[in-house]
N, C-alpha and C positions, 0 to 999 in steps of 0.2 A: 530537578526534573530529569527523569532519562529516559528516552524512547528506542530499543535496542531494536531492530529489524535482525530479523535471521530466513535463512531458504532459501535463499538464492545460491544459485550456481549453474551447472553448462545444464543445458534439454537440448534436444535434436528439434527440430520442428514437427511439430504434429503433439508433444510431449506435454508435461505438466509439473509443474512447480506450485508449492504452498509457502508463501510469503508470513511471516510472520512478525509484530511487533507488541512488544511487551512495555508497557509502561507506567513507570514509577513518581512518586511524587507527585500527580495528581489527583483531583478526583474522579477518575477515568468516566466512569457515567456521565459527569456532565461535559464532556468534551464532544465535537464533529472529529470525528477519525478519518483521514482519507491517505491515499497512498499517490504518491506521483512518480514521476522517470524525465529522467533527464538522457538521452544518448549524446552520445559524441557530436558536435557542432548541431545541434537542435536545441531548442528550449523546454523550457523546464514545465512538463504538462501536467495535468489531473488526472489521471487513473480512474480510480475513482474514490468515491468519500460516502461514507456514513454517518449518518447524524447521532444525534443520543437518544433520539426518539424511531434509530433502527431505517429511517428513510435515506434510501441506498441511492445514488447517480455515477453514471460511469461516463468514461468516452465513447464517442460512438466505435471508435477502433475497435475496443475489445468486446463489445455489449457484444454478449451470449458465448462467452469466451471466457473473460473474467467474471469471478463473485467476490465481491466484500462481506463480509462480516465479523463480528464482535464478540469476544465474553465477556461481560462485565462483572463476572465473576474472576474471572484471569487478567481484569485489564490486561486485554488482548483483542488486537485486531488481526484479520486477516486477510491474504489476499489469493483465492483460490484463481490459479492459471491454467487453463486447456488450450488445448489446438494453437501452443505456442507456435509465432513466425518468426522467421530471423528478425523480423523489422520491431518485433518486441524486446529487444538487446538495448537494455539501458542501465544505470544504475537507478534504482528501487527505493524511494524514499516515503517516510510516516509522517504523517502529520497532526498534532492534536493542536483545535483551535477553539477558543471559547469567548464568547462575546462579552457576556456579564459577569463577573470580571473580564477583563481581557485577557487570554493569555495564547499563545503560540508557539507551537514547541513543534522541532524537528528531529528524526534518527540522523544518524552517522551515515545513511544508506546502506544497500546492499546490491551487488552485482547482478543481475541474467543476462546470458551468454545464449543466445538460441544458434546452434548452428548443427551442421553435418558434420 
């Protein structure tokens, strides 16, 4: 199973970034897709996540900022970023999870750097 993240890199604030993660070896359809961030001495949050049935949840930080979604034709998720702020500077992680069978699978990450 391989969940590759790509998009990330430096925005200015105010800027935008498309997060992307491509992933292999599953049945991507029946996976919850979500994305999280980890920054430096903070823990490790939820972004947000999409389900397989497309029902979308975010943090309240970025609601009407961030959009997730899906091609289940590309097994691909995405993570569309607007009116980045510096305090969005994390590394950028994928997550596919499935309950029946169980499975859990994370990307490698990927970097955003929001700054001036």
């Amino acid at each position: 199973v391989q969940l590759v993240e790509s998009g990330g890199g430096l925005a200015q604030p105010g800027g935008s970034l498309r997060l992307s993660c491509a992933a292999s070896g599953i049945i991507f359809s029946d996976y919850d897709m979500g994305w999280y961030r980890q920054a430096p001495g903070n823990q490790h949050e939820l972004v947000a996540r999409i389900t397989s049935d497309y029902s979308t949840t975010s943090t309240d930080s970025v609601k009407g900022r961030f959009t997730i979604s899906r091609d289940n034709a590309k097994n691909t998720v995405y993570l569309q970023m607007n009116s980045l702020k510096v305090e969005d500077t994390a590394v950028y992680y994928c997550n596919a999870v499935r309950s029946i069978p169980f499975g859990n699978y994370w990307g490698q990450g990927t970097q955003v750097t929001v700054s001036s």
